[in-house]
C-alpha positions in Angstrom: 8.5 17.4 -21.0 5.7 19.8 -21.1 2.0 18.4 -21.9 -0.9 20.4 -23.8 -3.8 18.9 -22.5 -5.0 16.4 -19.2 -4.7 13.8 -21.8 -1.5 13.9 -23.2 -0.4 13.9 -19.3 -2.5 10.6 -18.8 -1.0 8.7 -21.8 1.9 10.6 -21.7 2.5 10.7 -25.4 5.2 12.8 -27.6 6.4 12.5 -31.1 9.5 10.9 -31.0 12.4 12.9 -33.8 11.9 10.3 -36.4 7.8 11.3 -36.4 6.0 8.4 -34.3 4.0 8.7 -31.7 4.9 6.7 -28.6 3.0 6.8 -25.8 3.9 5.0 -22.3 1.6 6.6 -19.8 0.2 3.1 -18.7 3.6 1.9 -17.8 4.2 4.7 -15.5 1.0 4.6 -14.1 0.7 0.6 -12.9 4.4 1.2 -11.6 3.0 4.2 -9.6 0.2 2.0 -8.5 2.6 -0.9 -7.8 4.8 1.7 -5.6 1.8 3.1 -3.7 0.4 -0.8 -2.8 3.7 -1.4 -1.9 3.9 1.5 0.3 0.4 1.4 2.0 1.3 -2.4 2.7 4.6 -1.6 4.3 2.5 1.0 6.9 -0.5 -1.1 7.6 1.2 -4.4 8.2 3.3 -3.3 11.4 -0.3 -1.9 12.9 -1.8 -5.0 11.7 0.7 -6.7 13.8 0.9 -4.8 16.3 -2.9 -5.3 17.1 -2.8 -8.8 16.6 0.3 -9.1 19.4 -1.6 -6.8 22.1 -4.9 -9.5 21.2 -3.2 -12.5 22.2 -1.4 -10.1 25.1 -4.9 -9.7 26.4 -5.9 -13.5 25.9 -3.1 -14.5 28.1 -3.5 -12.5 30.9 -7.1 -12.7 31.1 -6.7 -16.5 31.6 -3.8 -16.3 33.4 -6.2 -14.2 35.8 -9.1 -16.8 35.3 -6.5 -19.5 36.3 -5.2 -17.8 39.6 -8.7 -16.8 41.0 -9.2 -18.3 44.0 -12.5 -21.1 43.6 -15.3 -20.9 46.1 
């Protein structure tokens, strides 16, 4: 499917055999947008993750460390 214009590529619209116009550019554009959110989600969770594990990592040996100091 070949478009004339920017437009007709945004809305996507053709004249279907029987003479209407249909146009479904805003379907494919929130399922693009649906993909894409689902995609940037699925990469930033695991570093999201990842940072908040190496967070508590440091919590627990810093006050394991606090806890085996020797008191004066």
């Amino acid at each position: 499917m070949a478009f004339d214009n920017f437009n007709d590529f945004m809305t996507m619209c053709y004249t279907a055999p029987i003479g209407a116009i249909r146009c479904h550019g805003s379907y494919v554009w929130v399922a693009y947008g649906i993909v894409l959110v689902i995609i940037v989600a699925n990469i930033a969770a695991p570093i999201i993750r990842n940072k908040k594990i190496k967070q508590n990592i440091r919590r627990k040996v810093s006050r394991e460390r606090m806890q085996n100091e020797p008191k004066t």
